[in-house]
N, C-alpha and C positions, 0 to 999 in steps of 0.2 A: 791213269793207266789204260789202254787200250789192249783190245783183247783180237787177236783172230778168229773169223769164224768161217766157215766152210759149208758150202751144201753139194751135197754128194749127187752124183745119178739124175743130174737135173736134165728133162727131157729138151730134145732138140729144139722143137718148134716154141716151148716157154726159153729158152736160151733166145732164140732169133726174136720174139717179139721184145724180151728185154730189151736187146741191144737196139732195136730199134726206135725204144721209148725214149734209151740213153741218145741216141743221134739225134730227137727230137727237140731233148731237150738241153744238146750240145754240152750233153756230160760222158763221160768214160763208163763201160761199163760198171765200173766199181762205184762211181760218184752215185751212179743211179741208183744200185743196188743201196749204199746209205739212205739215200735222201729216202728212198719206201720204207727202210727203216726207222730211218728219224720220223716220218710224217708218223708211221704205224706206234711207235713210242707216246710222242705228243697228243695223241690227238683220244683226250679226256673230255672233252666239250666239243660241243654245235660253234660252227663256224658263226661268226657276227653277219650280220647283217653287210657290212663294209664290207669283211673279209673275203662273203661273197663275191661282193662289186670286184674287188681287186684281184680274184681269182680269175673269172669271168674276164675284164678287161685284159689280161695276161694274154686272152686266147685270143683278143684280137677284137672282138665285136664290141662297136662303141654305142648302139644304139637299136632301141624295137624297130627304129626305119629302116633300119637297114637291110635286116631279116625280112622283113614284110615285103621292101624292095626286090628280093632276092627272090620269095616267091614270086611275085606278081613278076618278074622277068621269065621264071619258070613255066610259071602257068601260060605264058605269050608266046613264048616260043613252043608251046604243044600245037 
């Protein structure tokens, strides 16, 4: 059974950064709002070691070179 739930008076600018999180992560407002909740539900335990890796890679960065890379392009171009 599924339940409704509701939050009232929720301020403007926590509404815009939501839906921005939701665009992020090419979910609906609503999908977004779940998944904070399912993550805030589950989450009785430290993330594994993997779990890291596979969160981390999600965002995109495949490697220390690449970061290093990324400075040391920073630091050349000052």
């Amino acid at each position: 059974m599924s339940v409704n739930l509701s939050i009232k008076n929720a301020p403007d600018h926590i509404v815009e950064r939501l839906r921005k999180r939701a665009e992020r992560h090419h979910r609906s407002l609503q999908g977004e709002l779940m998944a904070i909740i399912e993550a805030a539900a589950t989450e009785d335990r430290p993330l594994t070691p993997a779990e890291v890796v596979a969160e981390v890679r999600k965002l995109g960065l495949n490697a220390p070179s690449e970061s290093a890379a990324m400075i040391r392009a920073d630091r050349d171009s000052r």
